[in-house]
Steps between C-alpha positions, in 0.01 A plus 500: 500500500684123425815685592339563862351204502812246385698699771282438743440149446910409488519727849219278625688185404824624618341511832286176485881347377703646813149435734567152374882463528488635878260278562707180363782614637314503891393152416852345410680689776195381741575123331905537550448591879 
């Protein structure tokens, strides 16, 4: 059940992480142009 959980959560952050990063990166290339 923590296994699941744990797993979860880190896949959740992975995606919150690369959500974030994408974002960041359309700001700065919006910023350089």
């Amino acid at each position: 059940m923590d296994e699941a959980v744990k797993c979860r959560s880190v896949e959740l952050a992975r995606a919150c992480y690369n959500d974030a990063t994408s974002v960041l990166q359309d700001i700065l290339i919006s910023l350089i142009s």
